[in-house]
Each structure stands twice: as structure tokens, then as C-alpha cells.
ROSE-4610 file (N, C-alpha, C; in Angstrom, 1 decimal, always signed):
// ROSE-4610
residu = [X/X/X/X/X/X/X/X/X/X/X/X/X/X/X/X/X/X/X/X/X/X/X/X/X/X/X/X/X/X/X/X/X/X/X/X/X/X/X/X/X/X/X/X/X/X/X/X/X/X/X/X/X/X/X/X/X/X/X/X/X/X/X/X/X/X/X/X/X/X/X/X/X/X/X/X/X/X/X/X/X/X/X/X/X/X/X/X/X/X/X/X/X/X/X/X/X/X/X/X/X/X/X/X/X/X/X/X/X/X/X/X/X/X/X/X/X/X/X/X/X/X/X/X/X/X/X/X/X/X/X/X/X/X/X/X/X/X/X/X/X/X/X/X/X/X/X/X/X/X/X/X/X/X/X/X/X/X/X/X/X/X/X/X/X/X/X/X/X/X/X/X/X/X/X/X/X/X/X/X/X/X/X/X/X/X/X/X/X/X/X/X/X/X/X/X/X/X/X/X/X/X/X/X/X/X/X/X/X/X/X/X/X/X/X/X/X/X/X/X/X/X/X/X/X/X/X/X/X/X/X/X/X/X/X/X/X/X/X/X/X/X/X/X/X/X/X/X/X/X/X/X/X/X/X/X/X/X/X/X/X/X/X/X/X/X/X/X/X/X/X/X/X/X/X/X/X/X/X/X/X/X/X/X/X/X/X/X/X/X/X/X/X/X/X/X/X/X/X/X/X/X/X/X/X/X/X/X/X/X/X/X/X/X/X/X/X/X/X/X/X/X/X/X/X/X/X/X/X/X/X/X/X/X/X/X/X/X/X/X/X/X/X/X/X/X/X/X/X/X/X]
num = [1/1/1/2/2/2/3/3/3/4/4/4/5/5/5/6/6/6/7/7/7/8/8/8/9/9/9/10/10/10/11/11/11/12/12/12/13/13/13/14/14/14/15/15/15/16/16/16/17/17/17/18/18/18/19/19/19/20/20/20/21/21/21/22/22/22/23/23/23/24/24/24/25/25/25/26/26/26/27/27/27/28/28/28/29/29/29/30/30/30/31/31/31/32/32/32/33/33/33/34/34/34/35/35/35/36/36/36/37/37/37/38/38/38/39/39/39/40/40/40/41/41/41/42/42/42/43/43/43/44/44/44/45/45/45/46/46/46/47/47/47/48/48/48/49/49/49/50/50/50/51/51/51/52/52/52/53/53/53/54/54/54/55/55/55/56/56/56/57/57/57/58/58/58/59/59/59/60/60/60/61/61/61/62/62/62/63/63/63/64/64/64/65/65/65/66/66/66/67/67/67/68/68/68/69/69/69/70/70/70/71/71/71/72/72/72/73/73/73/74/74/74/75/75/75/76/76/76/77/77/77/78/78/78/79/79/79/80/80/80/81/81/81/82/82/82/83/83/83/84/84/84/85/85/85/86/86/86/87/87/87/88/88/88/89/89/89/90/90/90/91/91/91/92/92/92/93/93/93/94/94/94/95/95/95/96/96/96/97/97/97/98/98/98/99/99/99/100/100/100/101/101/101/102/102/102/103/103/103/104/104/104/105/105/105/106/106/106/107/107/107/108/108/108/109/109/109/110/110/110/111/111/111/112/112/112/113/113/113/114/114/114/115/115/115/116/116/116/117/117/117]
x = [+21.9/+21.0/+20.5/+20.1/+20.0/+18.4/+17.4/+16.3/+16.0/+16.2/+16.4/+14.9/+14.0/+12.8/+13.2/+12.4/+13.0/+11.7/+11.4/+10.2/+10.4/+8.9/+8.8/+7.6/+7.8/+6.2/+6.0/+4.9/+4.9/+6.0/+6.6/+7.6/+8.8/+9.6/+11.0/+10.8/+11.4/+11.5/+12.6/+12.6/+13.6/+13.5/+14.9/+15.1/+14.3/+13.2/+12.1/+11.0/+11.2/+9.7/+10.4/+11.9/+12.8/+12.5/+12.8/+12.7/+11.2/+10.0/+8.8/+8.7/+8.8/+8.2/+9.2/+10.9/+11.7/+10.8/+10.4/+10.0/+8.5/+7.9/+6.3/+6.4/+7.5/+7.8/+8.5/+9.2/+10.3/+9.3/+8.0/+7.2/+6.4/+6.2/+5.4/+6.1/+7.3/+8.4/+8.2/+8.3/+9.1/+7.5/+6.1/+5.0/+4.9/+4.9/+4.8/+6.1/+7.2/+8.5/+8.6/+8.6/+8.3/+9.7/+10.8/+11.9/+13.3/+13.0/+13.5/+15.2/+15.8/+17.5/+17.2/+18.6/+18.6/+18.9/+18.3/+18.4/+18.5/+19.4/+19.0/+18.0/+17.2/+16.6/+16.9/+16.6/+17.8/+16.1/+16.0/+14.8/+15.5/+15.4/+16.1/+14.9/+15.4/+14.2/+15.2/+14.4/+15.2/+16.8/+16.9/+18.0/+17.8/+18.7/+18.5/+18.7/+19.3/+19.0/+18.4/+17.5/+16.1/+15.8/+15.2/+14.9/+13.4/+13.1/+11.7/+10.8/+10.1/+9.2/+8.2/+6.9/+5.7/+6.0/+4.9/+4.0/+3.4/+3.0/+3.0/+4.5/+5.3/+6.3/+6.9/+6.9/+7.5/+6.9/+5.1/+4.6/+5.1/+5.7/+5.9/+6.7/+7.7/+9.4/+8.9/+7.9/+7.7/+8.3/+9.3/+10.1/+11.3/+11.9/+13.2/+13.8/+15.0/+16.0/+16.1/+15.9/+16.1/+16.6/+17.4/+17.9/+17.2/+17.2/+16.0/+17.4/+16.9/+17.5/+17.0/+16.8/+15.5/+15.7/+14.9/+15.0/+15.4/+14.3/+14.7/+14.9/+16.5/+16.7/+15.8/+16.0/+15.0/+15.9/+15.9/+17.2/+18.5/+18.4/+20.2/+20.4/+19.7/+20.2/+19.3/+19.9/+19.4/+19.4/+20.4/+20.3/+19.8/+19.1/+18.4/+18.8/+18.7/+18.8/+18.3/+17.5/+16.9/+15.7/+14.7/+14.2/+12.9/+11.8/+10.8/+9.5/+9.3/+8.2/+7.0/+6.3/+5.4/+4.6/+3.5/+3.4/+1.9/+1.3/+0.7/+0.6/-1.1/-1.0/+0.4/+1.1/+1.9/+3.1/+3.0/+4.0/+4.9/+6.3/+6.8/+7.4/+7.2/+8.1/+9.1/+10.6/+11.6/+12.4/+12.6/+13.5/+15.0/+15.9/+16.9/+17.4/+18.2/+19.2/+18.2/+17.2/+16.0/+15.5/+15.0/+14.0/+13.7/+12.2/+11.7/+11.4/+11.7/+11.2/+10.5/+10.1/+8.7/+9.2/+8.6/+9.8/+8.3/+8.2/+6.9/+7.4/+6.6/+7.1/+7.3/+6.6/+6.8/+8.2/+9.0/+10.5/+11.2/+10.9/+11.7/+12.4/+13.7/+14.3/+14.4/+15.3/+15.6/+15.4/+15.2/+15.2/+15.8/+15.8/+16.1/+16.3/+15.6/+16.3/+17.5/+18.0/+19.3/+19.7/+20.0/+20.6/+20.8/+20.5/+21.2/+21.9/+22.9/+23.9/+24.3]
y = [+21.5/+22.6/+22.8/+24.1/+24.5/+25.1/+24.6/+25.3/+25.9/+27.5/+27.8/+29.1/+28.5/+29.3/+30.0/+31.3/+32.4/+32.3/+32.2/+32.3/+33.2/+33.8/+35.4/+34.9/+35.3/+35.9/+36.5/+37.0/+38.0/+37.8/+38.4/+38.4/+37.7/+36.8/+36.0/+35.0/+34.7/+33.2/+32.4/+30.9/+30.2/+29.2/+28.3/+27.7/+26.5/+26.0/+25.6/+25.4/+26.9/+27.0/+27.0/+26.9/+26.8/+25.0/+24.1/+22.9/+22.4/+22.9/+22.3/+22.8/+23.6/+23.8/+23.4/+23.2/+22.3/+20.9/+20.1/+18.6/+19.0/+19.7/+20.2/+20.0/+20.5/+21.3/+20.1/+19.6/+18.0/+17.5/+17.2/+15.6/+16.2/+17.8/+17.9/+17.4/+18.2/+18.0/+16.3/+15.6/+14.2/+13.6/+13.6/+13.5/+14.1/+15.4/+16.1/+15.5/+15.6/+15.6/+16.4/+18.2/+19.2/+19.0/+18.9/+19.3/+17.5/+17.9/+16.7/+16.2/+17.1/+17.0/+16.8/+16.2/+16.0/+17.7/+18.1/+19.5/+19.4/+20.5/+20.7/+21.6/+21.1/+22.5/+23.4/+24.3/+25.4/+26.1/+26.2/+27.1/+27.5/+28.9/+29.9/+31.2/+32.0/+33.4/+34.7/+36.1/+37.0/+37.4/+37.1/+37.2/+38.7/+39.4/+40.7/+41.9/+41.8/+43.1/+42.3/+41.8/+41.9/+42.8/+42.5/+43.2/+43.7/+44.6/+45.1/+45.3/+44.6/+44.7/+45.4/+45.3/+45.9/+46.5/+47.4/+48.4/+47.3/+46.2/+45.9/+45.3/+44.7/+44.9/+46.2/+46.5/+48.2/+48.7/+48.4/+49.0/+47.7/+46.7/+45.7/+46.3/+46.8/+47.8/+49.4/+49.9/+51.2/+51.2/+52.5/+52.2/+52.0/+51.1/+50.4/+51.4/+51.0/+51.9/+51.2/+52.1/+51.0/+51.8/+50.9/+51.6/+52.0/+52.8/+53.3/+53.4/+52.7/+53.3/+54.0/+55.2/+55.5/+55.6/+55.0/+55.1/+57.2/+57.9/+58.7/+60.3/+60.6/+61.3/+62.4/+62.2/+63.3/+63.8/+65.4/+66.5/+66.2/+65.6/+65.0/+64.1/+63.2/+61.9/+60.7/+59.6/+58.5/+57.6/+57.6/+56.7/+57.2/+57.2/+57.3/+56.3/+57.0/+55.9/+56.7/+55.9/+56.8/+55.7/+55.9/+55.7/+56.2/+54.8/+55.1/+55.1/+56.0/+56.8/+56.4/+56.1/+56.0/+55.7/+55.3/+55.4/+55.9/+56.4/+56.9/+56.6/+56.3/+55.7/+55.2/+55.8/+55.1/+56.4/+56.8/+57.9/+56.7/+56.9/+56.7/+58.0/+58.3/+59.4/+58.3/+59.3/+58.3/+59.7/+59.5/+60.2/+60.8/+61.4/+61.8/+62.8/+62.6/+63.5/+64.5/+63.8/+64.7/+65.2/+64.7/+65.7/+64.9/+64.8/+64.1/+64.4/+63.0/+62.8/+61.9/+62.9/+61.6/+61.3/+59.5/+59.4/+58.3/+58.4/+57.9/+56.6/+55.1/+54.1/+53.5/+54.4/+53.6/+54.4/+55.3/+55.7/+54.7/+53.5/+52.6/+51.8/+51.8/+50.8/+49.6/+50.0/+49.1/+49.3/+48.3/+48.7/+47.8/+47.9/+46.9/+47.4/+46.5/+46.7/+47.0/+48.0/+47.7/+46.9/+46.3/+44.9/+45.6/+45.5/+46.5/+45.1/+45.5/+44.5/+45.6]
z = [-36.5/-36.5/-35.1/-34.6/-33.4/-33.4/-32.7/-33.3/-31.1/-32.0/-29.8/-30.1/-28.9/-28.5/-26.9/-26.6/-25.9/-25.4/-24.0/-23.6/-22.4/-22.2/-21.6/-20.9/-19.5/-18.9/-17.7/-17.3/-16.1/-15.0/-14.6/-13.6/-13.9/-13.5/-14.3/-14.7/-15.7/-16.2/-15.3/-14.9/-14.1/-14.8/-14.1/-14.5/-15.2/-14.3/-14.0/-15.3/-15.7/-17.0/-17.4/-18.1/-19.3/-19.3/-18.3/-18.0/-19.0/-18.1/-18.2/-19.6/-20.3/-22.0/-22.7/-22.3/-23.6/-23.5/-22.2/-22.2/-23.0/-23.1/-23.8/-25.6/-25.3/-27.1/-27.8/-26.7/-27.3/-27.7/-27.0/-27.2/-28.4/-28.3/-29.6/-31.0/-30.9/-31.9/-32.5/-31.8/-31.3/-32.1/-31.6/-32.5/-34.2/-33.8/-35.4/-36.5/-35.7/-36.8/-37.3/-37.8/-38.6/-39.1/-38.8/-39.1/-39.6/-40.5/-40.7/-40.6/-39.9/-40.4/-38.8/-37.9/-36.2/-35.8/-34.5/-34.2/-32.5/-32.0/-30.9/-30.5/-29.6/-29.0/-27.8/-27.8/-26.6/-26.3/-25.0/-24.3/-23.1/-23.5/-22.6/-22.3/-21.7/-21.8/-22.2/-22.5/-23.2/-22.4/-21.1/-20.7/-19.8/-19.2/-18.6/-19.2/-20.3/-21.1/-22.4/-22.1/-23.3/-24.3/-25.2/-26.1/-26.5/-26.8/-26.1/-27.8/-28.0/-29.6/-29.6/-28.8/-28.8/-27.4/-27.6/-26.7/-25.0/-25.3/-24.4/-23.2/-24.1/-23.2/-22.8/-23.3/-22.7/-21.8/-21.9/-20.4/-19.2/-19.6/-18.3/-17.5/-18.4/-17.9/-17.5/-17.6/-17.1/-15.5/-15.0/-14.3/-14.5/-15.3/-15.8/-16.5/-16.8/-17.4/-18.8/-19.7/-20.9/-21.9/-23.0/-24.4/-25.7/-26.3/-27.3/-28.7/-29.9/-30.9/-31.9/-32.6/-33.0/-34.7/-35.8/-37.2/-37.8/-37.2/-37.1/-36.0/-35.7/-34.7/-34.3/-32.9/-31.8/-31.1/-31.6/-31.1/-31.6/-33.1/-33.5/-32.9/-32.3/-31.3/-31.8/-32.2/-32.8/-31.4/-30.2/-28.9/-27.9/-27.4/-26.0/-24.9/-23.6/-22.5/-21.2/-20.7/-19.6/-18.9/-17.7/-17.1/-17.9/-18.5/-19.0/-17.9/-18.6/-17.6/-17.3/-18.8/-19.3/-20.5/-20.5/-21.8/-22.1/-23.2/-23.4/-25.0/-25.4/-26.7/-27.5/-28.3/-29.0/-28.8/-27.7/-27.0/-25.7/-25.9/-24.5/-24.3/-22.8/-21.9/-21.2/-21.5/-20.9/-20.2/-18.6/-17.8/-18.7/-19.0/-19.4/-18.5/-18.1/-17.6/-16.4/-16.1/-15.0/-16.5/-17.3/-18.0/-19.2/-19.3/-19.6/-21.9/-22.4/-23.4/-23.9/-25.0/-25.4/-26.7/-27.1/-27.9/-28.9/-30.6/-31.1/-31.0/-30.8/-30.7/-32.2/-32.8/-34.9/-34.8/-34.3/-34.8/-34.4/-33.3/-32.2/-33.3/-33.9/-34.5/-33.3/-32.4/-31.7/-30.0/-29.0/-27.6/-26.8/-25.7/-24.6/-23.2/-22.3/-20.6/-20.4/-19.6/-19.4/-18.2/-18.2/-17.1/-15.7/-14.6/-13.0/-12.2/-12.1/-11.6/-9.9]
């Protein structure tokens, strides 16, 4: 069994904080025992095209270019991609094609950074 925690925080995750909270979370582990079968643990961070849940991560990426999947379509279009603009209560504005949409964050099935290589 593989028990893998994704850790996120202002600016990038390195190698470093992946290091310092697997040895945190081992000794907790290793005290508590919660899990009784042998498991590895994997501590990684969301990676470069992340995946975006709440309102507060999305204002971290305001600027960024990110992917929008929507439950239901705005103009016949379920995918979005564009440069988010903004945000405003539970409104994102996302750049498109030079022109700007606003998109409700309760339609957001799914999102993510898009990675710039």
C-alpha cells in the first residue's frame, strides 16, 4: 500500500519541504500506528500543472494560464483556457483569445495550471 500526501505552499515546494514533512509525518505515523498493513509513504507537491479546488488557490495563479472544465457550458464550450485575470466574489475573469470571460466558480468541474516550459 502506498499512502502519498501532496503538499502546497506560498511560492514552490522543493525538494527540501518534501524531505522535512515525510521525516514529520513518518515519526507521527511510526507513534500513532493508524494504519496497520506495511505502507509506503510518498510526499511530493501538486506538480506544474496542478490542480486548482478552491477560490483561494486560484487567486494564487491570477496571472497564470490555466485550464477550466465547466459542469455546465458557457457559449457551447465546456473547456476553457486562457490567462486568469481575476477574481471577484465567486466570478473568475479568464483572458481568451484577447477577450475576456467570466466564468461562476460552482460551474468549475475541473481546473489546473498549465505548466510553461
Amino acid at each position: 500500500m502506498t499512502v502519498r500526501l501532496f503538499i502546497d505552499k506560498e511560492g514552490s515546494v522543493g525538494v527540501d519541504d518534501c524531505a522535512d514533512v515525510s521525516r514529520q509525518v513518518s515519526a507521527i505515523l511510526d507513534v500513532e500506528d493508524p494504519i496497520a498493513d506495511k505502507y509506503n509513504l510518498e510526499v511530493s507537491s501538486p506538480g506544474l500543472d496542478r490542480p486548482l479546488f478552491t477560490l483561494e488557490q486560484f487567486q494564487r495563479y491570477v496571472g497564470e494560464d490555466i485550464a477550466v472544465h465547466l459542469r455546465i457550458p458557457v457559449l457551447d464550450r465546456r473547456k476553457w483556457q486562457g490567462k486568469l485575470e481575476k477574481i471577484e466574489n465567486d466570478m473568475l475573469t479568464l483572458i481568451v483569445d484577447g477577450q475576456e470571460q467570466v466564468l461562476i466558480f460552482g460551474n468549475i468541474q475541473k481546473a489546473n495550471v498549465i505548466a510553461k516550459f
